[in-house]
N, C-alpha and C positions, 0 to 999 in steps of 0.2 A: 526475548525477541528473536534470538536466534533457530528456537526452536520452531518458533512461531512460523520463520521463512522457511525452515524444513519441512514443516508441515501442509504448508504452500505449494509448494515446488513436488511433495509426492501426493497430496491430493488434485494439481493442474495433470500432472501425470499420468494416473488414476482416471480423472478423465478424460484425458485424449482418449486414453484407450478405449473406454464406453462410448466415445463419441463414433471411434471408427466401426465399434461393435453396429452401431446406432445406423450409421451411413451402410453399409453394408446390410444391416434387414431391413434396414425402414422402420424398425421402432425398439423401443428401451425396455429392459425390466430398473422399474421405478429403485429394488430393493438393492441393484448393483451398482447405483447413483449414488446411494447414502453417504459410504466412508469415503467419497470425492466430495460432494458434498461438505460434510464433517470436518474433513483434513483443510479442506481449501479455503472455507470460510472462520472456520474456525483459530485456523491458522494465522491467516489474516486480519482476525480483533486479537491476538495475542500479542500481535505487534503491531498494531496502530494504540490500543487502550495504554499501555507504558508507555509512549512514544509521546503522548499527549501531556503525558501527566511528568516531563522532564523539564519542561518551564513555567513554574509557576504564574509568573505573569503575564504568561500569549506571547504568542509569536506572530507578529503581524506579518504577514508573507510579502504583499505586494510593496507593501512600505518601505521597507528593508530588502529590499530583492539583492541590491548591489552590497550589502551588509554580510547575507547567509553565505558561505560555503560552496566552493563553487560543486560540487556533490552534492548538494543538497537540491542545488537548483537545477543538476540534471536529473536526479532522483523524481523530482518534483514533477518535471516536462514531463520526464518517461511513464509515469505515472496517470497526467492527464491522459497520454496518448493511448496508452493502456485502454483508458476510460472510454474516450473515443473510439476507438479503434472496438471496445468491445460493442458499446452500441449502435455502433454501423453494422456491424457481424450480426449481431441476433433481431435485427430489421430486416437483413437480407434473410437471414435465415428462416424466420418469422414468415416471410413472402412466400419460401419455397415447403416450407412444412411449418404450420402452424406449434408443434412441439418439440423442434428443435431449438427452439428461443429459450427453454426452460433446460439444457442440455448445457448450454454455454455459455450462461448469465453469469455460476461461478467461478466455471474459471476465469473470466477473466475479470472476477470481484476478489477474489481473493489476491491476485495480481497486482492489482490496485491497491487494495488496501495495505498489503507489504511495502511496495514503495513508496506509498503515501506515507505511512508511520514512520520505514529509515530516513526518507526526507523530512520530516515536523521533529522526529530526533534529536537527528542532524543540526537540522534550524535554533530549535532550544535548549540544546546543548550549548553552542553557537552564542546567543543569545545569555544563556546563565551567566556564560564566561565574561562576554561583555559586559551586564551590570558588575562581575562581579572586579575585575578592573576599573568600573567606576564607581566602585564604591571602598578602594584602597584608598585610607586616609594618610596624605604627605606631612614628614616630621620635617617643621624647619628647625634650625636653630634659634635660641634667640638673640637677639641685635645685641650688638657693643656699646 
C-alpha cells in the first residue's frame, strides 16, 4: 500500500508537469501522459484492492461513522472532496477545452483512490479489532 501511494504522488506529479506542458501549447503528446497515467492509476488500485480485502466482513461506513477512527473519517472526507473537487475541475475544464478533461481525470483519480483505500483500511482494520474483542470468550470461576 505504501508503494502504491508512492506511486500516486510521482505519477499526480508527472502530471502536473504535462498539464503545464499542455496549458502552455495548447495540446498534449498522448505518449508523454502514459507513465502518469500508469503511475497514478495504477498506484491507486494498489492500495484501494488490499485496503478492501482487510475485513472480511464489510465495513459499513455510514452506520458506524461514530465507531471508525477518527483518521479514517478524515481520510474518508478528504477523499470525497478529492472526488468532487476533481469533477467540478474537469467540467470546468471540459467548458474551456474540450481535451483537457482527459488531462486531469487521473489525477485526481488516483488521489482518490489512495485515500479512499487508507481510509476502508483504516475502517477494517478498525473493525477486525472490534469483532475480534467481541469475540474473547470470559473465564468465570466456578461457584462454591
Amino acid at each position: 500500500m505504501a508503494g502504491g501511494t508512492l506511486s500516486v504522488l510521482a505519477g499526480t506529479a508527472l502530471g502536473l508537469g504535462s498539464l503545464s506542458a499542455f496549458l502552455r501549447d495548447g495540446q498534449s503528446e498522448p505518449l508523454r501522459l502514459l507513465p502518469s497515467l500508469v503511475m497514478s492509476l495504477g498506484g491507486g488500485y494498489a492500495v484501494l484492492f488490499p485496503a478492501i480485502g482487510i475485513s472480511p466482513g464489510g465495513v459499513r461506513i455510514h452506520r458506524n461513522w461514530r465507531r471508525h477512527p477518527r483518521l479514517a473519517r478524515v481520510l474518508w472526507m478528504l477523499s470525497l472532496a478529492v472526488a468532487v473537487t476533481g469533477l467540478a475541475t474537469c467540467i470546468a475544464a471540459g467548458a474551456a477545452n474540450p481535451t483537457a478533461p482527459g488531462l486531469l481525470v487521473w489525477l485526481f483519480m488516483g488521489l482518490y483512490l489512495a485515500l479512499a483505500g487508507w481510509a476502508s483500511a483504516l475502517m477494517g482494520a478498525a473493525e477486525l479489532r472490534r469483532q475480534e474483542v467481541q469475540d474473547v470468550p470470559t473465564v468465570t470461576a466456578p461457584g462454591r
